[in-house]
LOSE-930494 format. One record per residue (C-alpha): x, y, z negated; residue in three letters. Coordinates in steps of 0.25 Angstrom, whole numbers, plus 5000, padded with zeros to 4 digits. Example, Ala and Ser with C-alpha at 12.3 -4.5 7.8 and 13.67 -1.06 7.14 Angstrom:
504949824969ALA/505549964971SER/
//
This chain:
493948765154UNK/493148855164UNK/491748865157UNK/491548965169UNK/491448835178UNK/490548775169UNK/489548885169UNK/489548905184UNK/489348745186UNK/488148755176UNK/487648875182UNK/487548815196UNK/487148675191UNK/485848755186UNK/485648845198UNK/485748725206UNK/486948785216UNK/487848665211UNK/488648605222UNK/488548455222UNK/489848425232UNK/491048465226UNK/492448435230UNK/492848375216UNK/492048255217UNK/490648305218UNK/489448335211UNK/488548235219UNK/487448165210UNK/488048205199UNK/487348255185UNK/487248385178UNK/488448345167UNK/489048275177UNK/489348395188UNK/489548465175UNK/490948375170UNK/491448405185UNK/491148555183UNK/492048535168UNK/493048445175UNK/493348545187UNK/493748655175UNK/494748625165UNK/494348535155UNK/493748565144UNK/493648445136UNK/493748285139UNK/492548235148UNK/492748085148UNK/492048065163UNK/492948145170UNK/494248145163UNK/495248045161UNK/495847965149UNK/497148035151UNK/496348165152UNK/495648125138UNK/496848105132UNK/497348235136UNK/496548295130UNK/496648225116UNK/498148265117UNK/497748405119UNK/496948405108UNK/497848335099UNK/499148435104UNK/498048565099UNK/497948485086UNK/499348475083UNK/499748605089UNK/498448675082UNK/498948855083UNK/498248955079UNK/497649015093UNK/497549185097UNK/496249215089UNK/496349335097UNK/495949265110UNK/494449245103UNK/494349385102UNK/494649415116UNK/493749305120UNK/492249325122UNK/491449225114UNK/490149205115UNK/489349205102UNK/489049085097UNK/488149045084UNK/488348895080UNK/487248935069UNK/486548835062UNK/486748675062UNK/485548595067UNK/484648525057UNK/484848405062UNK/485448345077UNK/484348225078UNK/483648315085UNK/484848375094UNK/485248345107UNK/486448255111UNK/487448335118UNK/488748305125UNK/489948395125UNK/489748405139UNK/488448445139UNK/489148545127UNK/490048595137UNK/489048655147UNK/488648775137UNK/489748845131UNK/489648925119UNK/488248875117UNK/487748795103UNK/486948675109UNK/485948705097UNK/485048595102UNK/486248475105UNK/487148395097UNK/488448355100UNK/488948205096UNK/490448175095UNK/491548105088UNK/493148145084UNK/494048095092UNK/495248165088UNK/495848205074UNK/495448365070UNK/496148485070UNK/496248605063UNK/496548755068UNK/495348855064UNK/494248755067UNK/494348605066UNK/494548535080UNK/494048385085UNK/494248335096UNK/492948255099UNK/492148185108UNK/490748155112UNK/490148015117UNK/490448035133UNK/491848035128UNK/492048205129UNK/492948265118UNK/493048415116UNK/493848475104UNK/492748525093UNK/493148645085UNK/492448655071UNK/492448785063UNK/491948785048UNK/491948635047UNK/493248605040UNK/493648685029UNK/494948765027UNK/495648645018UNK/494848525024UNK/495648445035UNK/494848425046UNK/495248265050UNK/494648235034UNK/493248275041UNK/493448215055UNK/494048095061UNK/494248025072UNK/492847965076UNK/492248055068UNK/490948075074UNK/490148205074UNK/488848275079UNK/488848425083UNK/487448485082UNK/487448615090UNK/488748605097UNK/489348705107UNK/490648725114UNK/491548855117UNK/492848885124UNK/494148885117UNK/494449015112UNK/493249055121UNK/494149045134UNK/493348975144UNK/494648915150UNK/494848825139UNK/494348715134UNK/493048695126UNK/492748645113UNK/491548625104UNK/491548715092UNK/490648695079UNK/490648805070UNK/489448755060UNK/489948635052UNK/488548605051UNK/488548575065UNK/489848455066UNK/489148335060UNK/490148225056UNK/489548055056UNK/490147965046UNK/489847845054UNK/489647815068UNK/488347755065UNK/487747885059UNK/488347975070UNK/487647885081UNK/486347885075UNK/486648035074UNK/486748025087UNK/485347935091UNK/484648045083UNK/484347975071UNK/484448085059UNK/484747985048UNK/485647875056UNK/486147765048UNK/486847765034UNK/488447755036UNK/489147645030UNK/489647675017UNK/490747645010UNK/490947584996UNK/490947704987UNK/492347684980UNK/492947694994UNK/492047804996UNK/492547864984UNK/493947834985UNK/493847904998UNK/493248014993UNK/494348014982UNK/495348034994UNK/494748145001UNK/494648224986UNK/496148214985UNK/496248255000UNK/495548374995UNK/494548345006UNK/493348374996UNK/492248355007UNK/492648225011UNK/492848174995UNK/491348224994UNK/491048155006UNK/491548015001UNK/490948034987UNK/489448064992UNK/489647935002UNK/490147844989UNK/488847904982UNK/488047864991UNK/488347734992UNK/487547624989UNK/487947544977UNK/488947644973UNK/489347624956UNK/489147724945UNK/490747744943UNK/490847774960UNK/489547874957UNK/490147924946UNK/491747954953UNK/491048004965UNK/490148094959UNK/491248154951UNK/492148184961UNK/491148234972UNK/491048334959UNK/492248374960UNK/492348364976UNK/491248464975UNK/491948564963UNK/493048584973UNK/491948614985UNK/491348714975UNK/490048634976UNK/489748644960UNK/488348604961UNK/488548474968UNK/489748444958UNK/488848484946UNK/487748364952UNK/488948274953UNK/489548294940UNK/488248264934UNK/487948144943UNK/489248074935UNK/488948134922UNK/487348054925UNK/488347924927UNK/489347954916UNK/489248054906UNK/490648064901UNK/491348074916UNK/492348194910UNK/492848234926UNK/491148254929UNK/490848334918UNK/492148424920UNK/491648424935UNK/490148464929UNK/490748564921UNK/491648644934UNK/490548624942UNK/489348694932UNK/490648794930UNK/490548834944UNK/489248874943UNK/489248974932UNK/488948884920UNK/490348894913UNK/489648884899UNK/489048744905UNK/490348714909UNK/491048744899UNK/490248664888UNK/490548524898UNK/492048564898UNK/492148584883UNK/491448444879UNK/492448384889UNK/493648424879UNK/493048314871UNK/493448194881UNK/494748144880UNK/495148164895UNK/496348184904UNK/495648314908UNK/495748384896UNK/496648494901UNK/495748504914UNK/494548534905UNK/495248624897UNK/495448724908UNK/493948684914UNK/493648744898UNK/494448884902UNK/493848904915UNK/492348874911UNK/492649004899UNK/493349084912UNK/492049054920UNK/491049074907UNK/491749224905UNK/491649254922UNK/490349224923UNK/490149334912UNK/490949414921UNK/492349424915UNK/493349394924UNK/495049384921UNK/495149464935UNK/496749444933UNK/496749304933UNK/495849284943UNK/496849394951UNK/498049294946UNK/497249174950UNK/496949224966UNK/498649264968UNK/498849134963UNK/497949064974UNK/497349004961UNK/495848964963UNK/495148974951UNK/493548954950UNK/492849084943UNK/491349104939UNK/490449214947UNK/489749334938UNK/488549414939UNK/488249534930UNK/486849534923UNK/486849694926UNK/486749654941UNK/485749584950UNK/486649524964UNK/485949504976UNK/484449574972UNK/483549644980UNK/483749804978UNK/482549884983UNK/482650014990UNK/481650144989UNK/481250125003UNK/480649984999UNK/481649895006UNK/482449794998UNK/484049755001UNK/484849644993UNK/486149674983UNK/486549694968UNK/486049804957UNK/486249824944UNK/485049784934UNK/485849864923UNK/486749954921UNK/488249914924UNK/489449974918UNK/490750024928UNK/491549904931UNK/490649804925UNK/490849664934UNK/489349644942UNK/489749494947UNK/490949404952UNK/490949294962UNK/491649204969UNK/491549214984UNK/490849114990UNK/491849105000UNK/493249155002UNK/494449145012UNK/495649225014UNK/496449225027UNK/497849215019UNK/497349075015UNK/497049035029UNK/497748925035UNK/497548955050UNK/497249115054UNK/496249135062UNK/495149225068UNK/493949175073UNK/492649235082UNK/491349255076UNK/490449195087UNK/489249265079UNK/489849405079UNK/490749415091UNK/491849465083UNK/493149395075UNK/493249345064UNK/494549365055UNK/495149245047UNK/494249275035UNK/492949275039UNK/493249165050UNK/493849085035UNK/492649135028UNK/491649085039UNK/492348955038UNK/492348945021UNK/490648975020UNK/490348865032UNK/491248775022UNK/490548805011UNK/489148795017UNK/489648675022UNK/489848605009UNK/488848665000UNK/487648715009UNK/486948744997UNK/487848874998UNK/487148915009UNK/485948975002UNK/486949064996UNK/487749115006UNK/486549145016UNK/485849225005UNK/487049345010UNK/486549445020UNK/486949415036UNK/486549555040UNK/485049595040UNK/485049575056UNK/485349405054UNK/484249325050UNK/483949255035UNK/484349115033UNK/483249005035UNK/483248925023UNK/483348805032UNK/484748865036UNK/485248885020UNK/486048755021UNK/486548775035UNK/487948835040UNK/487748965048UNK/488849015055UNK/488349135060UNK/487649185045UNK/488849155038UNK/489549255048UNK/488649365047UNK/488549345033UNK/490049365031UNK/489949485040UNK/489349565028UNK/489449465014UNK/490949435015UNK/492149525006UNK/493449555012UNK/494449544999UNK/494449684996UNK/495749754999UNK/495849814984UNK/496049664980UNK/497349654987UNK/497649814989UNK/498749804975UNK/499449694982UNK/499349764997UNK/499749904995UNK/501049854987UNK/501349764999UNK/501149875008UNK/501949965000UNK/503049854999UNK/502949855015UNK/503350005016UNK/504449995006UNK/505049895015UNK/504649965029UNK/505250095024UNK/504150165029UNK/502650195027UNK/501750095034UNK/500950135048UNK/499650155048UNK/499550035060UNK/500549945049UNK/499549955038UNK/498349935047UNK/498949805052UNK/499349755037UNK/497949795033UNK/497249715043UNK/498149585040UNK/497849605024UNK/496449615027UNK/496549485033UNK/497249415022UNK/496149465012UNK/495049375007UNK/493549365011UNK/492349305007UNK/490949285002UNK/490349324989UNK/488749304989UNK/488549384976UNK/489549504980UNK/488849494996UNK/487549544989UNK/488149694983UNK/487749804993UNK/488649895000UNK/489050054995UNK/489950164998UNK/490050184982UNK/489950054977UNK/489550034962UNK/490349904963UNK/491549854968UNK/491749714972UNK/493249654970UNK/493849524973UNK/494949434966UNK/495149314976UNK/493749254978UNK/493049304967UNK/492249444968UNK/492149554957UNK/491049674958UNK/491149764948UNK/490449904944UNK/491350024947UNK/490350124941UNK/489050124931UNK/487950064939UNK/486550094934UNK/485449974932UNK/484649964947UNK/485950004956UNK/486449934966UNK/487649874964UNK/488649894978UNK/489949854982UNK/490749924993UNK/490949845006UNK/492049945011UNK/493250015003UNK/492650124996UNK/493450225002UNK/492750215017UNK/492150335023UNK/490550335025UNK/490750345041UNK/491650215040UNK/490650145032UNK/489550155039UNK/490450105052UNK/490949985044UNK/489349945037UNK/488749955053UNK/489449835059UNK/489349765045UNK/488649625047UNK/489149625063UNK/489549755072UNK/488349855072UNK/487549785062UNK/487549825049UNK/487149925039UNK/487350075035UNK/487650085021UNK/486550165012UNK/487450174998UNK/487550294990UNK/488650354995UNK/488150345010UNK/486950395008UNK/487350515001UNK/488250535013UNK/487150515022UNK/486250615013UNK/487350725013UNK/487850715028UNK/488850845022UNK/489550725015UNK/489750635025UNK/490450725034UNK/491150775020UNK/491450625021UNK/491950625033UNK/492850735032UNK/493450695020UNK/493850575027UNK/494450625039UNK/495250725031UNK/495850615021UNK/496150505033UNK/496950635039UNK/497550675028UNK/497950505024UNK/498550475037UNK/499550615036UNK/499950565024UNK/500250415027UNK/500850435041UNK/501350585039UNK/501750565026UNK/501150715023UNK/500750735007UNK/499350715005UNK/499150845000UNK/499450905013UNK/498650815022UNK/497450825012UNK/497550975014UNK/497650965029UNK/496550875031UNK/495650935021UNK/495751085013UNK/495651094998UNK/494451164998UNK/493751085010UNK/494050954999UNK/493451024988UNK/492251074995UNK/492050915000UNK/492250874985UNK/491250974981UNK/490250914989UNK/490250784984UNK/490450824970UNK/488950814965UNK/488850664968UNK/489350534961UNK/490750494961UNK/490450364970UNK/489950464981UNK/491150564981UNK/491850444984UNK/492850424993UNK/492750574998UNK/492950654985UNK/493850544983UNK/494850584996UNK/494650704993UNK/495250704978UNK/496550644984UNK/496650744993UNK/496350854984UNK/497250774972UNK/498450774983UNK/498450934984UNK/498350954969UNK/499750864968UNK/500350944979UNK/500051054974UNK/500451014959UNK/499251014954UNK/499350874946UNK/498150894936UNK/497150924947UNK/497750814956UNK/497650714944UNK/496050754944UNK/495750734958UNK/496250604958UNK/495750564945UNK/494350604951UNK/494650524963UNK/494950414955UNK/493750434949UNK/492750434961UNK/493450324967UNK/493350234952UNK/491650254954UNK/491650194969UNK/492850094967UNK/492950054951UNK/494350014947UNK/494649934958UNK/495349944971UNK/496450004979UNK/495750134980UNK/495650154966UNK/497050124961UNK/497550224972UNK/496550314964UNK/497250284950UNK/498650294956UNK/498250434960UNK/497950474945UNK/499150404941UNK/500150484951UNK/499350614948UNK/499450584931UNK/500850574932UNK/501150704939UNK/500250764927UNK/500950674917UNK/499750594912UNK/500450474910UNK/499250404902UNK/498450434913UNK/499350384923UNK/499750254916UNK/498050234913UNK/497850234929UNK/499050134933UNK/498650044921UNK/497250044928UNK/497850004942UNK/498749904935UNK/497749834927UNK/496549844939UNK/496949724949UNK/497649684959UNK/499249704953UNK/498949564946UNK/498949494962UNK/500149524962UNK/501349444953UNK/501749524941UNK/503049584945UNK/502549634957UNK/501249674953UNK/502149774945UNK/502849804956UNK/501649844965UNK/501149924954UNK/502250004954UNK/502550024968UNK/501050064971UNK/500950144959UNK/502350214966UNK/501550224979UNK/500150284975UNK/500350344963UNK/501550434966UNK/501050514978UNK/499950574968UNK/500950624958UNK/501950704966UNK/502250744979UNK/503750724976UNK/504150614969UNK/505550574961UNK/506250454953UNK/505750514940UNK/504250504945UNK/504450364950UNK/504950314936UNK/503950394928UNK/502850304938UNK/503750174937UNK/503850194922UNK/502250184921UNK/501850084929UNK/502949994921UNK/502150044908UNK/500949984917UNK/501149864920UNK/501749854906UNK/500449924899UNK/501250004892UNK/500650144890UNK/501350274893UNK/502050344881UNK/501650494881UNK/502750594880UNK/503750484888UNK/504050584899UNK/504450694889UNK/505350604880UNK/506050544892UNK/506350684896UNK/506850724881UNK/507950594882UNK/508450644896UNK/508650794891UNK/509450714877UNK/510250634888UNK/510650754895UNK/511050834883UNK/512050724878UNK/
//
């Protein structure tokens, strides 16, 4: 369609310059709307208007619809990012549409990428839906026009979209508006609805006609008997259709004359409707509506119990499974391993988790329920005063807190990862003007589902921070889908799963790639394999992790196993700190960071980080440009030896000189060891790498010991980083042949994490293989068969925990000498 036309017709119907003779019929005594369907009909159409379009013509175009929802493709997602877009806020639903004004699909068509705030929009289904990204409907209003409507957020990932509307279905869209497909003014138009809240669907044709005469109450629909209602309901249950089950079950409970056994099977299973939706305070009521009716009921008592379970009463729920042991029941076994998971969840919400199981559980795609902790020795999401008077929200320690000690564990509140997708796809944030990538477009999705269903939730998730420049919520709003706030608040709440989860399991898979390529890996290869990988890891939500505060040399460190976060302690805290997460890997330079932290909400609005370590920085501008110096020299001296293939040693020397590094060193030597980090750090493996070369093993071994020990007070025992830091040690043991040191370090690696993603047999494997790779380069510059075995031999005693014998190199040498002599 050429909107252009549109426009200018519109333009000169207000100037008054609108021609009234025209050749292809005329404009003669004819209205506003009516000048306006010629106008349409002279451009290419871009829906059915019944006054001017034939029957023939209609049913073209319900075959064209039905051809797109048979032969539904994935489109070029790159064309919305070409395309200009106008931004567009849905924002929030009406209150009520008695008070809005009837509108037309017409009279929607004369503004374009315009919410009719004030309008209402009647229509009913006409055609069966469709499903691409968005839900599609092919509906018409009461002067017989019909326009595809695209939904977004309205129908969940595993819900089918023709359980929710049928043919004559009718609805009523509050705030409607239309836009261009993929924002091409040459095609057609559709009506698009982002806010569920605003697609309102009539269960009878009574109530949505005196929905249409403005009355707010209209008549009561006729309702069925309540055991159809609940065989209905029934059905839908084992269709997995969980919002329709509930939907029949509230109609049967509100039936007139409905009996105590249809209350009593109703109310039951609504329970366990709303156990599967994660409404647990809505299946608690339930449960005890049947146990009010009939004490004994065994299924509502179990469903009492999961439901109390879920809110972190395992003791309570534990005390209702154990007198259910004493009925003689078919569920016995089911009770039994209700029993076992209310003593799992009593010993998590003390904070003892089995994080190997749970590792186990997640590779599996195994979905298994587990309780949220909070330690004692902290307070989450309090107001931390500063010396200047003002006051900022985030977590501090009310008591001292020992290194590594868990401070809390949570489930997200919501959680997506692209692998898991059904249908790839990148979508345009209307709000920001940018693109959003498969997660966050998922993500966006899951919340408005979720606030859908329960919008209870709300008050929970718009208690997170949307940037200090976006407005607080209204209390009025609490209970009300906004679009543009869960957006801005994903800009700076959400996690990206971090890439020390998975690194075991992608660095063996990028070492597996080489070994087949015969060759090392371009540096444009492993950018692109990143960027995929990034894609395919998870993100989400978790309310009480969003409230930890950002710091260069964090006192915590936040890891993820599936959709459950861990934060721990990675040093002593003292009682009063803050307690602080890092939002960027540990290793990133101070110039990058403060690039990264200024567009953090949206571009060129966010903060400028005050931690520790920046401030020092800041104080002592000699270190910043030490900093920065340090860095250049070591990304020099990096990409010589990745794409060069020269021995680190070397490049070290020729980025940096010996003494230039230990001048630099020096400097940062009377502060902390979370400050010297990540400088000192570089610099210890640069100054490690000349030691080796030089044969040097002992003072090699202490330089990397020390840089293992500055990187354990920023990191703790977790990540990539780290390992690579105990793998070091290890290569640098071996050449000084402290085998108990080196077998301490691997075991430490081995027994940390992520080896357990994979199976068995190849989490061995891996082991071996990355141990080979980053162990090796630290122990010699030449490298043998014998050296390889002596490696091999100890990574075997690893995995099979079996501790080096002292004086095993010596005897071996004593047999060979005998053999030799024979």
């Amino acid at each position: 369609m050429d909107e252009r036309a549109i426009f200018e017709f519109l333009h000169a119907h207000q100037s008054g310059t609108m021609d009234s003779s025209n050749s292809s019929g005329g404009g003669d005594g004819l209205d506003f709307f009516s000048q306006l369907k010629l106008a349409r009909q002279r451009t290419s159409p871009v829906f059915y208007h019944a006054s001017h379009c034939s029957v023939t013509a209609r049913l073209g175009f319900v075959r064209t619809y039905e051809s797109l929802a048979k032969n539904k493709t994935k489109g070029d997602c790159t064309q919305y990012v070409k395309s200009f877009r106008p931004a567009v806020e849905h924002g929030v639903a009406p209150s009520s549409i008695a008070d809005l004004k009837q509108v037309s699909i017409l009279q929607v068509a004369t503004q374009v990428n315009k919410i009719h705030t004030e309008s209402v929009l009647f229509v009913s289904v006409i055609h069966a839906p469709y499903r691409l990204v968005g839900t599609s409907i092919l509906v018409e209003d009461d002067d017989q026009n019909c326009i595809m409507l695209t939904l977004y957020n309205y129908i969940g990932n595993d819900e089918d979209p023709n359980d929710v509307f049928h043919v004559g279905s009718r609805l009523a869209l509050p705030a409607p508006y239309m836009r261009n497909v993929e924002d091409d003014r040459s095609k057609n138009l559709l009506l698009r609805c982002d806010n569920p809240q605003c697609v309102l669907i009539y269960d009878s044709k009574d109530e949505w006609l005196a929905a249409k005469r403005g009355e707010k109450g209209g008549p009561s629909p006729q309702i069925e008997h309540p055991s159809l209602l609940r065989e209905k309901g029934n059905k839908e249950f084992l269709r997995q259709n969980f919002q329709g089950a509930s939907k029949f079950y509230s109609l049967a409970l509100c039936s007139k004359g409905i009996q105590s056994n249809d209350k009593v099977a109703c109310w039951s299973n609504r329970a366990e409707v709303r156990l599967r939706q994660g409404r647990w305070e809505e299946a608690e009521e339930d449960a005890q509506s049947v146990l009010s009716l009939q004490d004994d009921h065994v299924k509502a008592k179990l469903r009492l119990a999961k439901a109390i379970s879920r809110q972190g009463k395992s003791s309570k729920a534990l005390v209702i499974a154990v007198q259910l042991l004493d009925h003689q029941s078919v569920q016995d076994r089911c009770i039994r391993d209700f029993i076992s998971e209310c003593r799992r969840l009593r010993e998590e919400e003390e904070g003892v988790y089995d994080e190997k199981i749970m590792r186990r559980d997640v590779s599996h795609n195994r979905k298994e329920f587990h309780a949220d902790f909070v330690s004692s020795s902290a307070d989450v999401g309090v107001l931390i005063s500063t010396p200047s008077g003002s006051s900022y929200r985030g977590c501090k320690a009310v008591e001292a807190i020992a290194q590594a000690d868990l401070i809390t564990a949570s489930r997200a509140f919501a959680f997506t990862r692209s692998s898991s997708s059904k249908i790839p796809s990148l979508d345009y944030n209307v709000y920001e003007r940018s693109v959003d990538t498969q997660n966050t477009t998922q993500l966006v999705g899951d919340i408005v589902q979720l606030l859908k269903n329960n919008p209870c939730l709300g008050r929970e998730f718009y208690s997170l921070s949307a940037g200090e420049d976006y407005p607080v919520v209204r209390p009025m709003d609490l209970d009300k889908i906004d679009l543009a706030r869960i957006r801005r608040i994903l800009n700076s709440n959400s996690f990206s799963e971090a890439y020390e989860n998975e690194a075991i399991v992608d660095k063996w898979e990028q070492l597996q790639k080489t070994k087949n390529l015969g060759r090392l890996m371009t540096k444009l290869e492993l950018e692109q394999e990143q960027a995929a990988k990034k894609e395919l890891k998870g993100s989400g939500v978790w309310l009480q992790e969003s409230k930890f505060n950002h710091s260069c040399t964090p006192n915590c460190v936040w890891t993820q196993i599936g959709d459950h976060m861990f934060i721990r302690s990675t040093r002593a805290i003292k009682a009063g700190e803050e307690l602080c997460i890092s939002y960027t890997p540990v290793d990133t330079s101070y110039e990058n960071c403060q690039r990264f932290f200024a567009n953090w909400v949206k571009p060129n609005v966010g903060f400028i980080c005050a931690c520790e370590r920046c401030h020092m920085l800041r104080q002592h501008s000699n270190l910043l440009y030490l900093e920065a110096e340090v860095e250049e020299a070591y990304q020099k001296a990096a990409e010589e030896v990745t794409l060069s293939g020269v021995p680190m040693a070397k490049a070290g020397d020729r980025s940096i000189s010996s003494n230039r590094r230990r001048q630099i060193m020096a400097a940062f030597a009377p502060f902390p060891l979370h400050l010297q980090h990540n400088t000192v750090v570089k610099l210890l493996v640069l100054e490690g790498a000349c030691f080796k070369h030089r044969g040097d093993d002992a003072e090699a071994l202490n330089a990397y010991e020390r840089a293992a020990d500055i990187g354990y007070a920023v990191r703790g025992g977790t990540g990539f980083g780290y390992f690579t830091d105990l793998w070091r040690v290890t290569g640098a043991a071996m050449a000084c042949k402290k085998l108990d040191l080196a077998y301490h370090s691997l075991k430490t690696i081995w027994d940390a994490r992520d080896f357990k993603a994979l199976p068995v047999t190849e989490a061995k494997t891996a082991f071996l293989d990355l141990t080979l790779k980053y162990a090796t380069p630290w122990w010699k510059d030449d490298f043998n068969i014998e050296r390889q075995r002596r490696l091999e031999s100890l990574v075997k005693d690893v995995c099979s925990e079996k501790c080096p014998k002292k004086g095993a190199q010596k005897s071996n040498r004593k047999k060979k000498g005998r053999n030799k002599s024979r």
